[in-house]
NUSEBA-422312 format. One line per 10 residues: number of its first residue (from 1); their letters; for each residue x, y, z of N, C-alpha, C. Coordinates in nm, 2 decimals, always signed. Layout:
REM residues N
NUM> A> X,Y,Z,X,Y,Z,X,Y,Z ~ ...
END
This chain:
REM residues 240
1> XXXXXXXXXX> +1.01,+5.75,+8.43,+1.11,+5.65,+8.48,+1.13,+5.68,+8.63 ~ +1.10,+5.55,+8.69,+1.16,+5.57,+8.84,+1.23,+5.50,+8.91 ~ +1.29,+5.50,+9.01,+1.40,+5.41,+9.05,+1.29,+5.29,+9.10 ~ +1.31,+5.19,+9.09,+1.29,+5.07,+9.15,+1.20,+5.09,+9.29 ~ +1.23,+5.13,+9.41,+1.18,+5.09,+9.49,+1.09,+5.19,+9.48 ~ +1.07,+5.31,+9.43,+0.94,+5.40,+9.43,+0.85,+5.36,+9.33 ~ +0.88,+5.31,+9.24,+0.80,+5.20,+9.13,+0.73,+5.10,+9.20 ~ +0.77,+5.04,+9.29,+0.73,+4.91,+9.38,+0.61,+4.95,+9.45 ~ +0.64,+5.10,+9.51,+0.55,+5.14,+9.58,+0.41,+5.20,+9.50 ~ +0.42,+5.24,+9.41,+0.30,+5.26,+9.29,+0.24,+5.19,+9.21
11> XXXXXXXXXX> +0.32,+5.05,+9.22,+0.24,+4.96,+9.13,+0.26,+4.78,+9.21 ~ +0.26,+4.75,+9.32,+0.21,+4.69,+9.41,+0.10,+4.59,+9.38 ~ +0.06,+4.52,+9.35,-0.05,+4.46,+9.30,-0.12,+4.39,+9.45 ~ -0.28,+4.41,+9.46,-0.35,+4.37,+9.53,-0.32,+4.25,+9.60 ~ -0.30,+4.25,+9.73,-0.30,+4.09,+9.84,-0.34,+3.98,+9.81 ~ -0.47,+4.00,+9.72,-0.53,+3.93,+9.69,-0.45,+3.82,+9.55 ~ -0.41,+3.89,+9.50,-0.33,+3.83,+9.40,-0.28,+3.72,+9.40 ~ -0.31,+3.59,+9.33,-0.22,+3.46,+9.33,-0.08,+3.55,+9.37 ~ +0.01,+3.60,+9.26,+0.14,+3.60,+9.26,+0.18,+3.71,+9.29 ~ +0.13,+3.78,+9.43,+0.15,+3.89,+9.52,+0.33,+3.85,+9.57
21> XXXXXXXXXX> +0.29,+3.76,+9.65,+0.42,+3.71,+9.68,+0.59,+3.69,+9.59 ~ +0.49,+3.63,+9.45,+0.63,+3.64,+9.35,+0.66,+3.78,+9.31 ~ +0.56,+3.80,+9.30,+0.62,+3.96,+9.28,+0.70,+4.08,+9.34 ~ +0.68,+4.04,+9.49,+0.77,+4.10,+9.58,+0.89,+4.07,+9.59 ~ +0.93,+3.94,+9.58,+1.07,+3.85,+9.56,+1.12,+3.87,+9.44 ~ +1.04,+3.90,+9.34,+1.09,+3.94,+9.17,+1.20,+4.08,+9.26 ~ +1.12,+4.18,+9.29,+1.18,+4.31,+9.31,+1.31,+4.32,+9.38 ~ +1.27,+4.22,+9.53,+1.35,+4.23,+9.60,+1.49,+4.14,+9.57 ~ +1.49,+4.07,+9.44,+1.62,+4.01,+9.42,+1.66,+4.16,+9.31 ~ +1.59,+4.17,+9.24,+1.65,+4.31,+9.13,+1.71,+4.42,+9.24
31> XXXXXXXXXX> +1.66,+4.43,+9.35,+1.75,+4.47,+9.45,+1.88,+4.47,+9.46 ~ +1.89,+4.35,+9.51,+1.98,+4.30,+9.58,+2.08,+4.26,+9.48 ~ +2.03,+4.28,+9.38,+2.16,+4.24,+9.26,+2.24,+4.34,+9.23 ~ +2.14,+4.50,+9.26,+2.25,+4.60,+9.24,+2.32,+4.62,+9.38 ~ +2.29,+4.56,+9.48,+2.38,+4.58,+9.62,+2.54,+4.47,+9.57 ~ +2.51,+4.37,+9.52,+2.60,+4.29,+9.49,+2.72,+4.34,+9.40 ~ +2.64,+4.39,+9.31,+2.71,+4.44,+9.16,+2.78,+4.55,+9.21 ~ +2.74,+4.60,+9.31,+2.84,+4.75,+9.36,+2.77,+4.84,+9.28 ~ +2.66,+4.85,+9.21,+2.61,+4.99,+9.15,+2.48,+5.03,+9.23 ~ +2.45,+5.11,+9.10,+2.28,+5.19,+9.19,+2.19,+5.15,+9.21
41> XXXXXXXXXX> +2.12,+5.20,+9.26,+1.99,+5.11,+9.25,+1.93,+5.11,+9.08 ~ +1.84,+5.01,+9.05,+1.81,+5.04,+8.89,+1.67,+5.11,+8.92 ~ +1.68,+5.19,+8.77,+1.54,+5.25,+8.71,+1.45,+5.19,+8.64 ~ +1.33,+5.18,+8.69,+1.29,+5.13,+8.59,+1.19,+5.18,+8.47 ~ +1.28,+5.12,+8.33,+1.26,+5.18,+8.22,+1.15,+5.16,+8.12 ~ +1.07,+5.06,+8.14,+0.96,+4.96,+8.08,+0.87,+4.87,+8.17 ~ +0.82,+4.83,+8.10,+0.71,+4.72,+8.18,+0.66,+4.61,+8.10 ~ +0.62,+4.54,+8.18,+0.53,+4.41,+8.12,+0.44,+4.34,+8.17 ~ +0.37,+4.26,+8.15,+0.30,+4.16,+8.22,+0.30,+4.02,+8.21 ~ +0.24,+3.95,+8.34,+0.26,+3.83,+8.32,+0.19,+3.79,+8.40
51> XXXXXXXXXX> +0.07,+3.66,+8.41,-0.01,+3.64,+8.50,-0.11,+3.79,+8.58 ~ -0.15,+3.83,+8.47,-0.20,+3.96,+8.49,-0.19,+4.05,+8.56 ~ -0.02,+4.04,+8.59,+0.03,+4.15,+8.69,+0.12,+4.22,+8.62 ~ +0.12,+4.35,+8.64,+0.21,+4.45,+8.60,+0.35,+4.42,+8.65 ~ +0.44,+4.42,+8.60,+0.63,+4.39,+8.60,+0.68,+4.49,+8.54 ~ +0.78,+4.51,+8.64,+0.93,+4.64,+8.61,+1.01,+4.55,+8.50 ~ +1.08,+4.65,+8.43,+1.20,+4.63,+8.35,+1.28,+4.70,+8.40 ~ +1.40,+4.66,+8.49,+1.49,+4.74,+8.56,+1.62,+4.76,+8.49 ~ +1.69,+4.89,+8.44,+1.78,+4.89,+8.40,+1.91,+4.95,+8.49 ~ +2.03,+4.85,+8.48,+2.11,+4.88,+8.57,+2.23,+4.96,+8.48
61> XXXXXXXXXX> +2.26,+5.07,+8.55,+2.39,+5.14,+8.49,+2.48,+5.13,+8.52 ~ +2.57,+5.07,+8.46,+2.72,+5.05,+8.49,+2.82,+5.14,+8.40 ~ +2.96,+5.12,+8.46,+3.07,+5.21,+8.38,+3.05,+5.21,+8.25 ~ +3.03,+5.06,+8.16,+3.08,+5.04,+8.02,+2.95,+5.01,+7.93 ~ +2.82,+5.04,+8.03,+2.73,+5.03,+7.95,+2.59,+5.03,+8.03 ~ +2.49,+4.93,+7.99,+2.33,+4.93,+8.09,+2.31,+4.77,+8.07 ~ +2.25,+4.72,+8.18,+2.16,+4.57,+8.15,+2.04,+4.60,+8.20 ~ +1.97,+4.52,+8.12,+1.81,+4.55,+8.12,+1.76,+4.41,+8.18 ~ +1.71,+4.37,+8.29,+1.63,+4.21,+8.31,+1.46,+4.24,+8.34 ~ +1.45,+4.13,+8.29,+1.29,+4.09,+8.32,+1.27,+3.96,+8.36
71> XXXXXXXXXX> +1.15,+3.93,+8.45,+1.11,+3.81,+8.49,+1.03,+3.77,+8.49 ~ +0.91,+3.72,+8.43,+0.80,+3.64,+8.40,+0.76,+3.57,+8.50 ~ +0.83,+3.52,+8.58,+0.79,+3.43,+8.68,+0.84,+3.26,+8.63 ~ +0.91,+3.26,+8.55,+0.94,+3.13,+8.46,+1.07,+3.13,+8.44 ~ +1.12,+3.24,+8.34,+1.24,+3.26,+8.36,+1.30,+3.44,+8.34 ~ +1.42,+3.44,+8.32,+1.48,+3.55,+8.31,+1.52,+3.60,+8.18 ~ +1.52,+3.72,+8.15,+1.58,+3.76,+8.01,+1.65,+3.90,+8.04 ~ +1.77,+3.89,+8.01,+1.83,+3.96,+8.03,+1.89,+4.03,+7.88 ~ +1.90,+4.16,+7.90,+1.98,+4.23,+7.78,+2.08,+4.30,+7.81 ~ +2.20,+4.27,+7.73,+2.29,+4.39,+7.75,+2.35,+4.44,+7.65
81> XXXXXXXXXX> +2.42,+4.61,+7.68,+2.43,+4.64,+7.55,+2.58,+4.78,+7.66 ~ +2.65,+4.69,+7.58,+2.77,+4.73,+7.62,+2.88,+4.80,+7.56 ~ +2.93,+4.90,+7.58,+3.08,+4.99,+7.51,+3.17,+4.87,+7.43 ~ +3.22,+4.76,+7.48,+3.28,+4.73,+7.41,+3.25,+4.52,+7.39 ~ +3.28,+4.43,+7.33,+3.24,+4.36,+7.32,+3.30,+4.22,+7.45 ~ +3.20,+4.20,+7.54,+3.25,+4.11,+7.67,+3.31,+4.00,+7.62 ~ +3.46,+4.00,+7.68,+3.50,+3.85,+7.67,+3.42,+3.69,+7.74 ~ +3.36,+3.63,+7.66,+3.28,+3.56,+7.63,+3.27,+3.42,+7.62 ~ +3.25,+3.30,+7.62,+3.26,+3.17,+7.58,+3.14,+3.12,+7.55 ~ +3.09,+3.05,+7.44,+2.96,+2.99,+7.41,+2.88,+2.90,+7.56
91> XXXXXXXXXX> +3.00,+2.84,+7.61,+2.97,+2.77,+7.74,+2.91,+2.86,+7.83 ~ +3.02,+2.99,+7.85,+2.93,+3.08,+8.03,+2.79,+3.12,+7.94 ~ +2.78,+3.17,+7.85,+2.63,+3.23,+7.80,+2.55,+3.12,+7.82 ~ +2.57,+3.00,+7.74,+2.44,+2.87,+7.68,+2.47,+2.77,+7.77 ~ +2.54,+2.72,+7.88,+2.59,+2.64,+7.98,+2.68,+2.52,+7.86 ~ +2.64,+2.39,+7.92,+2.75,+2.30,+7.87,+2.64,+2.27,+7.75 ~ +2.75,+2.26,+7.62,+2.75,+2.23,+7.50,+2.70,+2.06,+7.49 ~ +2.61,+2.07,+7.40,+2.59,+1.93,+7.28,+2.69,+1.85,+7.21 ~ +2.68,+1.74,+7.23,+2.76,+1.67,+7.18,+2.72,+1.64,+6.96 ~ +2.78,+1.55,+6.93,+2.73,+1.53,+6.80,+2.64,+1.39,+6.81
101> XXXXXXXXXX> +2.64,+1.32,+6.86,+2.55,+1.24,+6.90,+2.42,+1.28,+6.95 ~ +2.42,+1.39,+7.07,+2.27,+1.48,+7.03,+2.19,+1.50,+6.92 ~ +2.27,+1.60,+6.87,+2.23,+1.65,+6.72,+2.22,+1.56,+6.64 ~ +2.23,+1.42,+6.61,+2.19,+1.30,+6.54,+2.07,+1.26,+6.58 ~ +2.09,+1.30,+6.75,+1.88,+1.22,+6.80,+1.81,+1.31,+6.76 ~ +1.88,+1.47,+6.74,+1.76,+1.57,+6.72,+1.69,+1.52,+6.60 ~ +1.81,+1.46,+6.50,+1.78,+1.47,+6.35,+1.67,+1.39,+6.36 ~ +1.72,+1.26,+6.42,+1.63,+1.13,+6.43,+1.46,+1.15,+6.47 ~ +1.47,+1.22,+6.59,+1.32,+1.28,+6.60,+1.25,+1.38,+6.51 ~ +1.31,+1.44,+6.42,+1.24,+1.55,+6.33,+1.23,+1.42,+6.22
111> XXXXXXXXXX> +1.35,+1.34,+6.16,+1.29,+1.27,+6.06,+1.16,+1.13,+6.09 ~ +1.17,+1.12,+6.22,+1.01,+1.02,+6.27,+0.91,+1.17,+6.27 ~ +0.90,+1.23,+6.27,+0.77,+1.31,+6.27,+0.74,+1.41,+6.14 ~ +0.87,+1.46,+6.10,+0.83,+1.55,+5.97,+0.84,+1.53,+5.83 ~ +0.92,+1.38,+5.88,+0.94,+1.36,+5.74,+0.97,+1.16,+5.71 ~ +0.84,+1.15,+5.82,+0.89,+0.98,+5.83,+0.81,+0.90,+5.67 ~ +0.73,+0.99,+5.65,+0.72,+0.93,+5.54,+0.80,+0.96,+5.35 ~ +0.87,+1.01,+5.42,+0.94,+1.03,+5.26,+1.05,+0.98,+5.24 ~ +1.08,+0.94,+5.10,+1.20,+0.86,+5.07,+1.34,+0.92,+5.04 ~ +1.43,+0.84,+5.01,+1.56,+0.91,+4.98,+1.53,+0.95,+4.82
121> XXXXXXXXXX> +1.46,+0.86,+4.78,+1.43,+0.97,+4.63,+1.36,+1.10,+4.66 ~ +1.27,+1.07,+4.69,+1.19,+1.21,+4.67,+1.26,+1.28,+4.75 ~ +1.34,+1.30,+4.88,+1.39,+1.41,+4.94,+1.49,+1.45,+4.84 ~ +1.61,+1.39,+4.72,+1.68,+1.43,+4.63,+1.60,+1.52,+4.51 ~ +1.46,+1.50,+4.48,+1.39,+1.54,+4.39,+1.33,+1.70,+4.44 ~ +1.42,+1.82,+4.39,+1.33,+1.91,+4.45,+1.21,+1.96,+4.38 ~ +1.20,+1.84,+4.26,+1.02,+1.89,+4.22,+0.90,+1.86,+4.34 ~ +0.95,+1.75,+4.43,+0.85,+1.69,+4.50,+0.87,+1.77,+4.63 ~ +0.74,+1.83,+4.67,+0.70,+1.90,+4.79,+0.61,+1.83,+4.89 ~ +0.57,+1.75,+4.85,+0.51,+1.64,+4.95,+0.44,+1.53,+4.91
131> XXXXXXXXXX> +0.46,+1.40,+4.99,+0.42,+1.27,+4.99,+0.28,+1.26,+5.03 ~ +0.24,+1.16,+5.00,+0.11,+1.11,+5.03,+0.16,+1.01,+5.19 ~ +0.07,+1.05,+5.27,+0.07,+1.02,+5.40,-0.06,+0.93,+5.51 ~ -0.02,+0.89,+5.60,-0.07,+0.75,+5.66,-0.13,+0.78,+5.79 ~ -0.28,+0.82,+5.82,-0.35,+0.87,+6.00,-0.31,+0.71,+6.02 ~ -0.33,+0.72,+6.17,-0.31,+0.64,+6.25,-0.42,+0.57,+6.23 ~ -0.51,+0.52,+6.18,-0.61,+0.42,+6.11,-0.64,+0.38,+6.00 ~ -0.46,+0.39,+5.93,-0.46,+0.33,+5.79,-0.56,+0.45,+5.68 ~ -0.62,+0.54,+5.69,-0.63,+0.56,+5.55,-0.54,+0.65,+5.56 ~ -0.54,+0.75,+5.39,-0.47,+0.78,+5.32,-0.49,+0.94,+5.31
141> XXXXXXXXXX> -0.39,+1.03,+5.32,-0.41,+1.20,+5.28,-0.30,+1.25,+5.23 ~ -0.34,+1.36,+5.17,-0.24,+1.40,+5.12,-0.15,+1.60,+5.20 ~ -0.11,+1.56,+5.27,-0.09,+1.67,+5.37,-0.03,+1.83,+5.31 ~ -0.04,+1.93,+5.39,-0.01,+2.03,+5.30,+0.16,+2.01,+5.28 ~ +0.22,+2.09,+5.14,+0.30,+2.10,+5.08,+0.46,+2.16,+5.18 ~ +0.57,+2.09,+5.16,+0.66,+2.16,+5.21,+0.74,+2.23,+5.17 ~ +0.76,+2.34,+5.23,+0.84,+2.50,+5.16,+0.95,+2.47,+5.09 ~ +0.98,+2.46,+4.97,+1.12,+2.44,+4.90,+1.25,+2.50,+5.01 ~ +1.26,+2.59,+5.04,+1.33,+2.62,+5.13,+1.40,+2.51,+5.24 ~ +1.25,+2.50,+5.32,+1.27,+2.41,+5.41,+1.30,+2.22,+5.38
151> XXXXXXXXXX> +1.29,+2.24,+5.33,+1.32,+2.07,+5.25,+1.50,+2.11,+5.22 ~ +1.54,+2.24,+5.16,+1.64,+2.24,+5.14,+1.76,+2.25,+5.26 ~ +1.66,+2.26,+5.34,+1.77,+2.30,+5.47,+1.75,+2.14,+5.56 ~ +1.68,+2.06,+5.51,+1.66,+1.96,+5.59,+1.75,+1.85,+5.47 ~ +1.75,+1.86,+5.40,+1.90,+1.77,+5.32,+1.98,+1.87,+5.36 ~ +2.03,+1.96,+5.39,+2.14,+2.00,+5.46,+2.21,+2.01,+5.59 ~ +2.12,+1.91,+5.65,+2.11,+1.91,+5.83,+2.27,+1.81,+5.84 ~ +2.33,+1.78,+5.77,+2.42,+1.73,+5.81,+2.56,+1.83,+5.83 ~ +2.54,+1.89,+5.74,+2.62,+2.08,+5.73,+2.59,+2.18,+5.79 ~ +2.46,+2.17,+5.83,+2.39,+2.31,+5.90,+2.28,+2.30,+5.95
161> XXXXXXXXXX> +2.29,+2.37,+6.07,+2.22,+2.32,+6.17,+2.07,+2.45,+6.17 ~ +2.13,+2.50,+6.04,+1.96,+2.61,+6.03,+1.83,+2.52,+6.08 ~ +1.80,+2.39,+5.96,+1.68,+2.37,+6.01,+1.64,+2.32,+6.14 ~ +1.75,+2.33,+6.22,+1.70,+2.27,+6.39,+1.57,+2.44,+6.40 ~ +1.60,+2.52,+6.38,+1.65,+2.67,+6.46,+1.54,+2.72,+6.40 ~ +1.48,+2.63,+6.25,+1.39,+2.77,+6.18,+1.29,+2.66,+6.19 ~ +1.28,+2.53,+6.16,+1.18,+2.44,+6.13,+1.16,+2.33,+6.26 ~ +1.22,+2.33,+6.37,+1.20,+2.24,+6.47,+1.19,+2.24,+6.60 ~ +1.30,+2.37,+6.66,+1.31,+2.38,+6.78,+1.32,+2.49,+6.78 ~ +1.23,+2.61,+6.93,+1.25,+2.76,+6.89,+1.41,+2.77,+6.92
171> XXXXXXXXXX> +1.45,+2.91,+6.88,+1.58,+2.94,+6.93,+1.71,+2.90,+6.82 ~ +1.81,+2.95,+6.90,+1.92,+2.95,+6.77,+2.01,+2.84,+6.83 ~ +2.05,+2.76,+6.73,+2.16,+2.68,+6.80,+2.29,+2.72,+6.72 ~ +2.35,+2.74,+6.80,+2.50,+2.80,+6.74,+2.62,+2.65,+6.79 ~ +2.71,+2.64,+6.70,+2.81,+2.52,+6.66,+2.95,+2.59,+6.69 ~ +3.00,+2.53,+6.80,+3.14,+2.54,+6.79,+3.21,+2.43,+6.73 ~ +3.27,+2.46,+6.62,+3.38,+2.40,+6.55,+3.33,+2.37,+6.47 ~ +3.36,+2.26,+6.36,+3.33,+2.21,+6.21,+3.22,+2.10,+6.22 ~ +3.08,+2.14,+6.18,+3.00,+2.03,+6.22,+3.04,+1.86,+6.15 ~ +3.03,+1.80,+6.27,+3.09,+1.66,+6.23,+3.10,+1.61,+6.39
181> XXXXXXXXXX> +3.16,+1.48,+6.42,+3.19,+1.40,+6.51,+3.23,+1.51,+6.64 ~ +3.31,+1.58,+6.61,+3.40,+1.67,+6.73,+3.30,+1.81,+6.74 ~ +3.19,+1.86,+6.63,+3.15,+1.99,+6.71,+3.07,+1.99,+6.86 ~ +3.06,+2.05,+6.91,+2.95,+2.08,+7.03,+2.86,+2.20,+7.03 ~ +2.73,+2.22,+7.00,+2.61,+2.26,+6.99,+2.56,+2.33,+7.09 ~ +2.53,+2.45,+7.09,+2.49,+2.54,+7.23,+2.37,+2.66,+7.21 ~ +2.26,+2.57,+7.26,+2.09,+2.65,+7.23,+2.06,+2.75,+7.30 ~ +2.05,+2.82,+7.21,+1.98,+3.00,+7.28,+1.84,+3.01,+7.28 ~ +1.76,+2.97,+7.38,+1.64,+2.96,+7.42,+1.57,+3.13,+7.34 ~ +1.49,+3.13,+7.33,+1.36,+3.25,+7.26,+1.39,+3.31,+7.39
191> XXXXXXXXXX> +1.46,+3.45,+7.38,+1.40,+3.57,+7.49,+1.28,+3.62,+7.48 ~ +1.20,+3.64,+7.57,+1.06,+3.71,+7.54,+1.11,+3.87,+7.55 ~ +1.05,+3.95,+7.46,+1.11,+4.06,+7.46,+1.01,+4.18,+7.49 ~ +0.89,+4.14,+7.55,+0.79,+4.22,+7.58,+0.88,+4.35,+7.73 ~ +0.88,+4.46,+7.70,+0.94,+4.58,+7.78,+1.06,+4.60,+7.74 ~ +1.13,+4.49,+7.71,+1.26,+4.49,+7.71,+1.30,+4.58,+7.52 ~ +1.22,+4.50,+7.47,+1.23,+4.58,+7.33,+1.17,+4.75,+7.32 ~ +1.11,+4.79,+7.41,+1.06,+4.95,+7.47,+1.22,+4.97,+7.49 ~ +1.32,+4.93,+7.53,+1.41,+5.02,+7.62,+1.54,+4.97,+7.54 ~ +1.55,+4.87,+7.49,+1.76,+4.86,+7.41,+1.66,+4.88,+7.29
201> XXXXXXXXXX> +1.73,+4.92,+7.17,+1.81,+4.93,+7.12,+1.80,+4.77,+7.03 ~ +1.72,+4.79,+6.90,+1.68,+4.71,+6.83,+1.77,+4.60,+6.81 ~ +1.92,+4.67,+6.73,+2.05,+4.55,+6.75,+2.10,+4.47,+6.86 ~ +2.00,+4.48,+7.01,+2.02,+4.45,+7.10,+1.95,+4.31,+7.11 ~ +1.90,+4.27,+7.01,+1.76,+4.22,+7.05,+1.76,+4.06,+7.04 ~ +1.93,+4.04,+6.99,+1.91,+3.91,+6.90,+2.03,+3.82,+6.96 ~ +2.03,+3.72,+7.00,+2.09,+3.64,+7.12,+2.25,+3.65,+7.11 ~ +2.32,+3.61,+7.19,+2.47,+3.62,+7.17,+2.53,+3.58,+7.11 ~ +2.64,+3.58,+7.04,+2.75,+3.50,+6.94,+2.87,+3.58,+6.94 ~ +3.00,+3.51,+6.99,+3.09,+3.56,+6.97,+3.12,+3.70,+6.89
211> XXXXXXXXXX> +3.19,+3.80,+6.95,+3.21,+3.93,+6.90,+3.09,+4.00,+6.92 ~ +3.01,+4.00,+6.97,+2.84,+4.10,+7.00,+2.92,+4.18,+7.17 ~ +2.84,+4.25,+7.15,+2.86,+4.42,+7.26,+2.73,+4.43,+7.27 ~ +2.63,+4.37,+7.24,+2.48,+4.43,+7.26,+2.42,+4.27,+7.23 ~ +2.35,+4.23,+7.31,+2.27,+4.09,+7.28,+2.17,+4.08,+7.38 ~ +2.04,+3.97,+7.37,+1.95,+3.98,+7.48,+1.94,+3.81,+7.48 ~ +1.98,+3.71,+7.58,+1.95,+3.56,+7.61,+1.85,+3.58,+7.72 ~ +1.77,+3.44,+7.76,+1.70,+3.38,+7.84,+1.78,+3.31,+7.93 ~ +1.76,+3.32,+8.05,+1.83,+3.22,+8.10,+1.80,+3.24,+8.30 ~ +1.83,+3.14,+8.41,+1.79,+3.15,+8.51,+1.83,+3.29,+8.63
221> XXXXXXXXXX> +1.80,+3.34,+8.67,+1.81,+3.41,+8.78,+1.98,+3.39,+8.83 ~ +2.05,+3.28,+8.87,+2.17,+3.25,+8.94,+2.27,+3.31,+8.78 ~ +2.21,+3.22,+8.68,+2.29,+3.27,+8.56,+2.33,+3.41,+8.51 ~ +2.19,+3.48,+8.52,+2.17,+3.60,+8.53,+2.31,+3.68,+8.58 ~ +2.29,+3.67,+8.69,+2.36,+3.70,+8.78,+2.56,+3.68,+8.81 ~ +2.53,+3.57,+8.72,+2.69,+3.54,+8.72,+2.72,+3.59,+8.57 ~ +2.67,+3.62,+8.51,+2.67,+3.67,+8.34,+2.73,+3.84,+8.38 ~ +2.64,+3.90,+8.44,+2.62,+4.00,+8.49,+2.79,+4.04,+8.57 ~ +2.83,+3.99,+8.73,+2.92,+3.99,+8.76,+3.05,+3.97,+8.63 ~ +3.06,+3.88,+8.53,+3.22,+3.86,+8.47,+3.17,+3.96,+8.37
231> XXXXXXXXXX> +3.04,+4.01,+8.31,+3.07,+4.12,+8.21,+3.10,+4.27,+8.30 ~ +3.02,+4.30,+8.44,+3.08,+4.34,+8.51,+3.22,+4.42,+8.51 ~ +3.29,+4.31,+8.56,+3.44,+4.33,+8.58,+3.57,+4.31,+8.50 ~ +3.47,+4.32,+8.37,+3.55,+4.37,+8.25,+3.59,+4.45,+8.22 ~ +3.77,+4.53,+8.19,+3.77,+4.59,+8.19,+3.78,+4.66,+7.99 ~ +3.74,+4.78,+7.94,+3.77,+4.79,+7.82,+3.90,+4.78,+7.79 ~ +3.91,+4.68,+7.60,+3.99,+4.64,+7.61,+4.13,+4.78,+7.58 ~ +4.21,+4.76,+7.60,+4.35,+4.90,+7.59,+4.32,+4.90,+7.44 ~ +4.39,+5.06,+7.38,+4.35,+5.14,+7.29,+4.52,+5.14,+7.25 ~ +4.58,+5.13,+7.12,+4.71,+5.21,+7.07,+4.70,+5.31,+7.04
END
């Protein structure tokens, strides 16, 4: 384990490198983030790759706990795993929330592709696991079978929003309030967890939801960063 900038210095990747450049900028903002945050410099605890260059996992130590970030060059994933659980809002983690009108087009585009050809009977029939189906030049096949499961969570898309999450779109979509006309819907993008799973802490690993002290999201560099600051300058909550 080494601090950051002596790490930088030993694993450097050749001039030559397309992403010589992002690479240095990757470092030099993990920097500069601990100059902002008021802590130390980070160590770094893990590694990974991306575009066939070797990448730090820098972990920053703070009072109430450690965050771990990584950068692919795409986006950011950040982990943290913290003493006590950050006061939180589905909004500052996942930005602004889904309406229910969304989640009606989501529906609409999964039933034109996964299930445009099946009827309101057979989706009621859980003997029937799949329809006979139509190529784009009229003939006829009979396509593979769908998981009872999944058929069960897809008549239940009006209650629950599992099958967006397991059968459609990667990631978790989590629902503030009673799904219907008034909820709002807020998507937790796939963290890539290559290094980062080396260094937290397995219960760490699985995206945020109200009441978590330990979670790992995707999300941009500025976000990163302002996530970081308000868990930051939290203080633990008072003890009786």
């Amino acid at each position: 384990m080494n601090e950051l900038n002596d790490w930088v210095v030993m694993h450097t990747p050749s001039k030559e490198m397309y992403y010589y450049n992002s690479f240095h900028a990757q470092v030099k903002r993990f920097a500069e983030i601990a100059e902002e945050l008021g802590v130390a410099m980070p160590a770094v605890v893990a590694t990974h790759a991306s575009k066939s260059v070797l990448l730090p996992v820098p972990s920053y130590n703070c009072p109430n706990g450690f965050i771990l970030l990584r950068s692919n060059f795409h986006d950011i994933n950040m982990c943290v795993v913290w003493r006590f659980p950050p006061s939180l809002t589905l909004e500052q983690v996942y930005g602004e929330g889904r309406d229910w009108d969304w989640y009606l087009g989501e529906i609409e585009k999964c039933a034109g592709y996964s299930w445009k050809e099946w009827s309101e009977e057979e989706l009621a029939d859980p003997r029937i696991l799949r329809v006979e189906s139509t190529r784009f030049d009229g003939s006829k096949y009979w396509p593979q079978p769908k998981r009872p499961e999944e058929k069960d969570r897809w008549n239940a898309r009006l209650t629950s929003p599992e099958w967006h999450e397991r059968d459609w779109s990667s990631g978790d979509l989590f629902v503030d309030g009673e799904m219907g006309p008034d909820a709002k819907f807020y998507h937790a993008e796939r963290a890539f967890l290559q290094g980062i799973s080396d260094a937290a802490p397995s219960y760490a690993l699985d995206p945020w939801k109200p009441g978590k002290q330990a979670f790992t999201i995707a999300c941009s560099w500025e976000h990163a960063f302002q996530l970081m600051q308000n868990i930051v300058a939290q203080k633990p909550p008072e003890t009786s």
